[in-house]
Phi, psi and omega in degrees: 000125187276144193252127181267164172285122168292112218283165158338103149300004167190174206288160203266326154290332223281359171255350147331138007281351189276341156239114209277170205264020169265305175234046167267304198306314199280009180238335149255328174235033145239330186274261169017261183311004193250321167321290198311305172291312152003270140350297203276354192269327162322321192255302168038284187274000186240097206280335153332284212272002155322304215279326171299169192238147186323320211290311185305273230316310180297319169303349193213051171294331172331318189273344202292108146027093175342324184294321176242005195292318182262025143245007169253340153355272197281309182295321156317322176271334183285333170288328178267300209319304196286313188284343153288296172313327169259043164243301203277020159247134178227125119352109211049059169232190177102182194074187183275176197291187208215166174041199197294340172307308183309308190287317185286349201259303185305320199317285202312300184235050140082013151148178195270309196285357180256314186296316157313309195307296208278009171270295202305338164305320178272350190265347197269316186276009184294101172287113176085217196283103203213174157213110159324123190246147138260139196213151166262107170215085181084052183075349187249163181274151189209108203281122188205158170252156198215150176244149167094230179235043169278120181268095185327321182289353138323327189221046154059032182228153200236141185266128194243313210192151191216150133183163210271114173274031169277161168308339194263029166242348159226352195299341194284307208269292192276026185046228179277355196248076172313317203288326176277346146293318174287348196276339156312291222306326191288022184232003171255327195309114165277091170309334204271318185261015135316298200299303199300337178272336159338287204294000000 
């Protein structure tokens, strides 16, 4: 079974003013999608490793065949990292988190507003092409950056909330000023489909 592009859960404006609809349209469905045929040209020869769903694959990359591990790696972690990524942005979202999340968030770092601060730290100081985690890791929550197409569920942790600090994800609107982009992004976040991967 060949793994798709998932399509935008809402219109290619619908993040406006804070993410504009050129590159919302060029990072799914030119960037995205590239992952994504990638990722299925990778698998080609392996009719086995078709048959896994993104989540097995990423989870048990270790067993995936040397030849091809790093290109269902980087296309792979970049297909799931990105279908996360427009599942945890809503049109009206933003403000502090919600639900069961809120309470899990204040434990772990002592209040909502310490925890932006020290996410957004990490997505801002993530040196070159990255992405920024809220991650579940052996039941506590934990804040971290991955460079590349680094997946947490590589290494055995469930990923609650993401965003992407590659350049082709803010360069049109914001330039070189990663920091006015992640201080936009918080005004997009969806606690609801946080709280489902939470729960």
């Amino acid at each position: 079974m060949a793994h798709e592009l998932p399509p935008l859960p809402y219109a290619y404006t619908a993040l406006e003013p804070h993410m504009d609809e050129q590159t919302v349209r060029i990072h799914h469905d030119k960037h995205h999608a590239t992952y994504v045929n990638n990722l299925n040209a990778a698998l080609e020869p392996y009719p086995d490793l078709q048959r896994k769903s993104l989540d097995e694959l990423l989870k048990g990359i270790a067993a995936v065949p040397e030849a091809a591990r790093n290109a269902v790696r980087n296309n792979g972690g970049q297909h799931y990292n990105h279908s996360m990524y427009w599942e945890v942005m809503a049109p009206n979202g933003g403000g502090a988190a919600t639900g069961p999340i809120a309470a899990a968030i204040a434990a772990a770092f002592g209040g909502f507003d310490t925890f932006k601060e020290q996410f957004s730290k990490a997505a801002l100081t993530q040196f070159g092409s990255g992405w920024g985690w809220l991650v579940k890791s052996d039941g506590k929550l934990a804040i971290e950056a991955t460079s590349n197409a680094g997946c947490p569920l590589m290494e055995g942790k469930t990923p609650l909330l993401v965003i992407d600090v590659w350049e082709h994800a803010y360069y049109l609107k914001y330039q070189n000023r990663r920091a006015d982009f992640i201080a936009a992004w918080w005004n997009l976040v969806n606690w609801e489909a946080v709280n489902k991967r939470f729960a």
